[in-house]
BAVEX-937785 format. One line per 4 residues: for each residue x, z, y of N, C-alpha, C, CB. Coordinates in Angstrom, 2 decimals, decimal comma, always signed. Glycine has a CB too. Layout:
BEGIN
X Z Y X Z Y X Z Y X Z Y ~ ...
// end
This chain:
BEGIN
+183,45 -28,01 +119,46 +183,13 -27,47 +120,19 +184,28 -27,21 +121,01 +182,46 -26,66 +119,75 ~ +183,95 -27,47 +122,06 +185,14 -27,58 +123,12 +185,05 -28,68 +123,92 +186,50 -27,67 +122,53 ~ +185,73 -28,02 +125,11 +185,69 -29,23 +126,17 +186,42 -30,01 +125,89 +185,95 -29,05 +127,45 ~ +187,00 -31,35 +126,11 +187,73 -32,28 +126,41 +189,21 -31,90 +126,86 +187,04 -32,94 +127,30
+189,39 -30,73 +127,75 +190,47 -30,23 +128,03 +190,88 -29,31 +126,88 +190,37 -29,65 +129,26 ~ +190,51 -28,68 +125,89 +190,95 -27,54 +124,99 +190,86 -28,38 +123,71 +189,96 -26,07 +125,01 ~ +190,33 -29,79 +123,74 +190,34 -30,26 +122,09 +191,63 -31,03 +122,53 +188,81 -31,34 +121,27 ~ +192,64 -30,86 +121,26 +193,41 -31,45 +121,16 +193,25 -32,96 +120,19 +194,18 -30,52 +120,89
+193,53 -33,78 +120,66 +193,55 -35,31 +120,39 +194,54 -35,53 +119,03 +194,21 -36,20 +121,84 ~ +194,00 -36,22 +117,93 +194,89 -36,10 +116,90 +195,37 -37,26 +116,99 +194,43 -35,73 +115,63 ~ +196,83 -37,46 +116,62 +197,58 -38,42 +116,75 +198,09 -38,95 +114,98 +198,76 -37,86 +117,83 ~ +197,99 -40,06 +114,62 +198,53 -40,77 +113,16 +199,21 -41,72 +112,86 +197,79 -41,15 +112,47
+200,40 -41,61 +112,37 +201,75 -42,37 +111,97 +201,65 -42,55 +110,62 +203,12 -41,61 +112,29 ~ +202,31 -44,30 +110,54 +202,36 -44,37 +108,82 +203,92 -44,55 +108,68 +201,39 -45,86 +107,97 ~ +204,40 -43,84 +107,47 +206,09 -43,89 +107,43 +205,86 -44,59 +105,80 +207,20 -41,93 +107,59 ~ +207,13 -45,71 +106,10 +207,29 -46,18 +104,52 +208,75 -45,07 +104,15 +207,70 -48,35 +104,34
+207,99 -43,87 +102,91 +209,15 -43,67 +102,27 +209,43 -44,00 +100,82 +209,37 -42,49 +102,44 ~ +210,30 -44,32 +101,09 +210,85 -45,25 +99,59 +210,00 -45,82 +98,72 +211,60 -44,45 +98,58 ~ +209,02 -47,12 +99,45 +208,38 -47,75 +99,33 +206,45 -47,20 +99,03 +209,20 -48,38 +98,52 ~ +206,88 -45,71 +99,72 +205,22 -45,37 +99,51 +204,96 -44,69 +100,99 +204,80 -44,07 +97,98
+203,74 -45,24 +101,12 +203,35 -44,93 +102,87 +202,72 -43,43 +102,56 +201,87 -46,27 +103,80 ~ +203,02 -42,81 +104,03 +202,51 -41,40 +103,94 +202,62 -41,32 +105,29 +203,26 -40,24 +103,04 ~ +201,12 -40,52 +105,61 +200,75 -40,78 +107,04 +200,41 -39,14 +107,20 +199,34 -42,08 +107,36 ~ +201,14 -39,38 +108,63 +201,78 -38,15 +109,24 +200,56 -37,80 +110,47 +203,57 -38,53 +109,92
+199,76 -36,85 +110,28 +198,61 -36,11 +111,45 +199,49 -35,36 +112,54 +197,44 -34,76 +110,64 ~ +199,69 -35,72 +113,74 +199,73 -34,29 +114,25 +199,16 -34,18 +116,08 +201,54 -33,75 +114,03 ~ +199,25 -33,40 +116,45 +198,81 -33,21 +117,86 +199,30 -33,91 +119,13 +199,02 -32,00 +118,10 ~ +198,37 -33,93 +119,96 +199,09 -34,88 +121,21 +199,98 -33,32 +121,51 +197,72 -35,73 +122,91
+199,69 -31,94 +121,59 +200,30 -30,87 +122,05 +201,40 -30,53 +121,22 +199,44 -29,87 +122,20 ~ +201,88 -30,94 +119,98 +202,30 -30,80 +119,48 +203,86 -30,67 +119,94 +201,78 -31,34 +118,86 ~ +204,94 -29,78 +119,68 +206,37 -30,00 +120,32 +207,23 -31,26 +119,14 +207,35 -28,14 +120,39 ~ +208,02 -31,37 +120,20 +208,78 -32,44 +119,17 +209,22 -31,66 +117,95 +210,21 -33,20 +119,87
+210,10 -30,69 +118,05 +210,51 -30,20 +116,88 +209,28 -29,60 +115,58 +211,45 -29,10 +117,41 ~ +207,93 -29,43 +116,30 +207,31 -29,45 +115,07 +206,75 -31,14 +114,29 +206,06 -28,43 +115,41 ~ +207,00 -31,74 +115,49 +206,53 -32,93 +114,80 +208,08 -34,01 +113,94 +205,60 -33,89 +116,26 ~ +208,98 -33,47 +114,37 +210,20 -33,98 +113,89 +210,02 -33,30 +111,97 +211,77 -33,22 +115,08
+209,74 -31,59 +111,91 +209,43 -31,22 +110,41 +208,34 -31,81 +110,23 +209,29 -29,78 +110,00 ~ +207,23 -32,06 +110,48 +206,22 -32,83 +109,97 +206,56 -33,98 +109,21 +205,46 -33,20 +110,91 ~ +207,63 -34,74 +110,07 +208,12 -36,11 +109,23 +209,09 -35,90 +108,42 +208,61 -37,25 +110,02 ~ +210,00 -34,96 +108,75 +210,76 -34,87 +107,78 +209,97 -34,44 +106,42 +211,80 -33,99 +108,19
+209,04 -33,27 +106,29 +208,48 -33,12 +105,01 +207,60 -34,41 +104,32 +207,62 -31,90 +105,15 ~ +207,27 -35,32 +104,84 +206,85 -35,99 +104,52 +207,77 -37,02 +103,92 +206,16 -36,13 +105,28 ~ +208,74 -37,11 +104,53 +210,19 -37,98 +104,28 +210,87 -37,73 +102,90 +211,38 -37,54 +105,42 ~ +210,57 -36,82 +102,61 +211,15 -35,41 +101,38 +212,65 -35,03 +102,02 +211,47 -36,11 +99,25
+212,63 -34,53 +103,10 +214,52 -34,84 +103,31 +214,47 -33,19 +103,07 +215,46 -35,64 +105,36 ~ +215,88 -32,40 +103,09 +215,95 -31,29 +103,45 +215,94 -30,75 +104,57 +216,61 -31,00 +103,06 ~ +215,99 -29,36 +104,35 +215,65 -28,70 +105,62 +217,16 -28,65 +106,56 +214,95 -27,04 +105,24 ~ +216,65 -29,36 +108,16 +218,13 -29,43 +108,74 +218,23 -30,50 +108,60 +219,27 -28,74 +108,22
+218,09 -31,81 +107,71 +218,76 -33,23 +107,54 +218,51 -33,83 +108,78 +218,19 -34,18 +106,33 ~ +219,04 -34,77 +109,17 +218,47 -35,82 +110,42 +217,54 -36,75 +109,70 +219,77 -36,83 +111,27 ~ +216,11 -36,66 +110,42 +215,62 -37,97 +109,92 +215,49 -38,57 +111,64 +213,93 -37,86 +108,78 ~ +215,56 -40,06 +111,10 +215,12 -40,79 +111,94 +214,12 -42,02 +112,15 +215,94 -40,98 +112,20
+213,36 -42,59 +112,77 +212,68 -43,77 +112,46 +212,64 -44,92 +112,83 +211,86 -43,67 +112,50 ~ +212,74 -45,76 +112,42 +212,55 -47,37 +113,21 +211,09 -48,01 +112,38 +214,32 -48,72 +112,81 ~ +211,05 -49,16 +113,59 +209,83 -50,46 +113,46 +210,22 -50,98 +112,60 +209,54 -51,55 +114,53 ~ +209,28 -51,76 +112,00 +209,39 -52,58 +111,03 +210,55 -53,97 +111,26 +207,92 -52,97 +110,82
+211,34 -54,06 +112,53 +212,18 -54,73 +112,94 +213,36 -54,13 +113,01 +211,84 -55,19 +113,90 ~ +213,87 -53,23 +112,88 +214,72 -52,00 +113,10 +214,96 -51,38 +114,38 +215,93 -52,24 +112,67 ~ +214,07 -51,26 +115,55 +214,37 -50,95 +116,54 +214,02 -49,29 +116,16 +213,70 -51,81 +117,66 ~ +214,98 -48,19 +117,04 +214,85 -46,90 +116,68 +213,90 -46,66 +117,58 +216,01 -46,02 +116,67
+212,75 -45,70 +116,56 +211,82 -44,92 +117,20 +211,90 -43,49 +118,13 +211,13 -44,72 +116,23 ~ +211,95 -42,97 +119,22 +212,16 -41,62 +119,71 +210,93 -41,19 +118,89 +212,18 -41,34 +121,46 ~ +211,23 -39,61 +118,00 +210,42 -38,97 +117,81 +209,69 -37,87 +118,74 +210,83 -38,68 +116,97 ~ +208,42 -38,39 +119,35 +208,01 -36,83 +120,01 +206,20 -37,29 +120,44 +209,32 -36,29 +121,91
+205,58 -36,81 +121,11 +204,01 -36,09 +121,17 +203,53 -37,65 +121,64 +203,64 -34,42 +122,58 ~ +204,17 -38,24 +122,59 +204,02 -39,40 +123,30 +204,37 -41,09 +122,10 +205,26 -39,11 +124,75 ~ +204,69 -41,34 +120,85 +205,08 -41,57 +120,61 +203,83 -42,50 +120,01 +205,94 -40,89 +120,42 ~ +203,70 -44,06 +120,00 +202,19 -44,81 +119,99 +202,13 -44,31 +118,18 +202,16 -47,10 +120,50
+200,01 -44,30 +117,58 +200,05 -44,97 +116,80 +200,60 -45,96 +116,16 +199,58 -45,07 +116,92 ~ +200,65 -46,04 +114,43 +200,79 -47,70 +114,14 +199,70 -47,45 +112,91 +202,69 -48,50 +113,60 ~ +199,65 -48,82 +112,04 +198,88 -48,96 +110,91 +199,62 -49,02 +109,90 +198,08 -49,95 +110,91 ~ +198,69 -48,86 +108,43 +199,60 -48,45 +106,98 +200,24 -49,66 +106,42 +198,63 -47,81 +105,67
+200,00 -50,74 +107,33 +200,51 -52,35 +107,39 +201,18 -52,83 +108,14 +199,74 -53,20 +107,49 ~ +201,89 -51,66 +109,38 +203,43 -51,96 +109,89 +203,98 -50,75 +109,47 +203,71 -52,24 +111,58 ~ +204,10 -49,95 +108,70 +204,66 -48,33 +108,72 +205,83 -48,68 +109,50 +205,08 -47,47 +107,11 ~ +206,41 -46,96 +110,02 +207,83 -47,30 +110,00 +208,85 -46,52 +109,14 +208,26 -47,22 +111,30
+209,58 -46,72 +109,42 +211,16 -46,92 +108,02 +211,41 -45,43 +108,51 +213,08 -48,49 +108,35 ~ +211,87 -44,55 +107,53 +212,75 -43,04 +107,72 +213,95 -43,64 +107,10 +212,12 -41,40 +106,80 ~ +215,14 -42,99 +107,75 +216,21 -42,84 +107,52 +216,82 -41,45 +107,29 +216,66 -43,45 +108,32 ~ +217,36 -40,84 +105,94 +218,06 -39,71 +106,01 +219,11 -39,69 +105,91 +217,82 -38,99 +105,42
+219,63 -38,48 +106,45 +221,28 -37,94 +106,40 +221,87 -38,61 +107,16 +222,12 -38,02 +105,12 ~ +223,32 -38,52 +107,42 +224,33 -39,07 +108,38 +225,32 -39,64 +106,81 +225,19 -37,61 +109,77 ~ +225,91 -41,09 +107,29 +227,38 -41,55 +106,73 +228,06 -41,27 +107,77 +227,65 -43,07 +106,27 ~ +229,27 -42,28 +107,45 +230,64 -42,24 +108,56 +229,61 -43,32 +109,34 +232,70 -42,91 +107,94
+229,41 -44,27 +109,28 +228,81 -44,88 +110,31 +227,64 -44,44 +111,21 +228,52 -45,86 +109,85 ~ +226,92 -43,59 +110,51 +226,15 -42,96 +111,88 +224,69 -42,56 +110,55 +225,69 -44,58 +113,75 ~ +223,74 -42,28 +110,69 +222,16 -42,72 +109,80 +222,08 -43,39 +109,05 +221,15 -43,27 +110,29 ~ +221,97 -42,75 +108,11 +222,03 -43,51 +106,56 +221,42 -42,39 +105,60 +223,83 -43,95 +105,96
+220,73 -43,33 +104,78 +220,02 -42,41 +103,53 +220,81 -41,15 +103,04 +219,84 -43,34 +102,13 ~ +220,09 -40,42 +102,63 +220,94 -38,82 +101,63 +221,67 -39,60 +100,78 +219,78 -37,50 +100,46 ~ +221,24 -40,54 +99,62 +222,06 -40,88 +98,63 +223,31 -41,30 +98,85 +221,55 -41,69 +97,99 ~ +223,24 -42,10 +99,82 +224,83 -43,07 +100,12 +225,62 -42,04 +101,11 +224,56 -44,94 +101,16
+225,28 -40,76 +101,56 +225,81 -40,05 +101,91 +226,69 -38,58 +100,79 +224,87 -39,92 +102,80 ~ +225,88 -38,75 +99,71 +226,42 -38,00 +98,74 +227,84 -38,80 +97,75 +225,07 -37,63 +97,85 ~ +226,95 -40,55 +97,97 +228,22 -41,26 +97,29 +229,30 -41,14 +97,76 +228,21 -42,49 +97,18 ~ +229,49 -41,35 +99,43 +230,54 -41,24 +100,00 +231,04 -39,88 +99,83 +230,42 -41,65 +101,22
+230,68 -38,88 +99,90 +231,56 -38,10 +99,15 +232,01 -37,43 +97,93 +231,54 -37,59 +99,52 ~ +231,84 -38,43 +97,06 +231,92 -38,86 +95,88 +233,24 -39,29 +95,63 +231,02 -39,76 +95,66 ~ +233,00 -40,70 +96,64 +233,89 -41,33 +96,86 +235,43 -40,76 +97,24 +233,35 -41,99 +97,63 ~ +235,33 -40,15 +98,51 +236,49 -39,63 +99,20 +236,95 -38,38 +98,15 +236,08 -39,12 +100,87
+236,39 -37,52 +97,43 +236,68 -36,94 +96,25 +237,87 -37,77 +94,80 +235,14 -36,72 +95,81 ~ +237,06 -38,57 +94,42 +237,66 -39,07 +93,76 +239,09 -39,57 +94,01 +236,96 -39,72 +93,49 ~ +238,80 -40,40 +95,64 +240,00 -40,55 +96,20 +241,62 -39,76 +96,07 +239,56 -40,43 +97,29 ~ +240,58 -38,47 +96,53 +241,74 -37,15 +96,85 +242,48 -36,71 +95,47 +240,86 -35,58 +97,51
+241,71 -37,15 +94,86 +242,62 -36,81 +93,54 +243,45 -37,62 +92,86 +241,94 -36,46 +92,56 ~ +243,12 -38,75 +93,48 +243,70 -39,77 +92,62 +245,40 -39,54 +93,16 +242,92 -41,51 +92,94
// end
C-alpha cells in the first residue's frame, strides 16, 4: 500500500564470501554507509574494517544505492582489511603483522 513514489524499490546483491554466497537486500533509498554495514555484516568483517567489492573479473565495485543487481552465478568477491599494498583479506593482514613482529625481535 502505497504509491509508487513512497514504496521503496528493493535492490539484491550476491557476495561470494569465502566461498558461500550471501545475498545482500537493501533499498534504492538506502545511504551508502548503511548499505556499506549491510555488506560488511554479511562479509563477517569487523566493525570499522574496509570492505570492498569487485566482479567476478576483478574490476572494483563503488559501493552505494545506484549500484546494478547481479545473480548468485556471478556474485561478487569482498575483500577485507588493508595490507601494505592496499585491500587485502583480515588474515594476511594479521600475518603481516606477525611477520614484522617477529622481525623486530629478531
Amino acid at each position: 500500500m502505497g504509491s509508487g513514489s513512497s514504496a521503496a524499490q528493493l535492490k539484491a546483491i550476491h557476495l561470494d564470501v569465502n566461498g558461500k554466497i550471501q545475498k545482500v537486500i537493501f533499498s534504492c533509498l538506502s545511504s551508502r554507509s548503511d548499505i556499506r554495514e549491510t555488506i560488511s555484516v554479511a562479509a563477517g568483517a569487523f566493525r570499522g574494517e574496509p570492505v570492498v567489492l569487485f566482479d567476478p573479473v576483478g574490476k572494483l565495485i563503488g559501493i552505494d544505492p545506484e549500484m546494478p543487481e547481479n545473480s548468485d552465478r556471478q556474485p561478487r568477491h569482498t575483500k577485507l582489511g588493508w595490507t601494505e599494498e592496499g585491500i587485502g583479506n583480515a588474515g594476511e593482514t594479521q600475518q603481516i603483522r606477525q611477520d614484522q613482529q617477529q622481525e623486530g625481535e629478531s
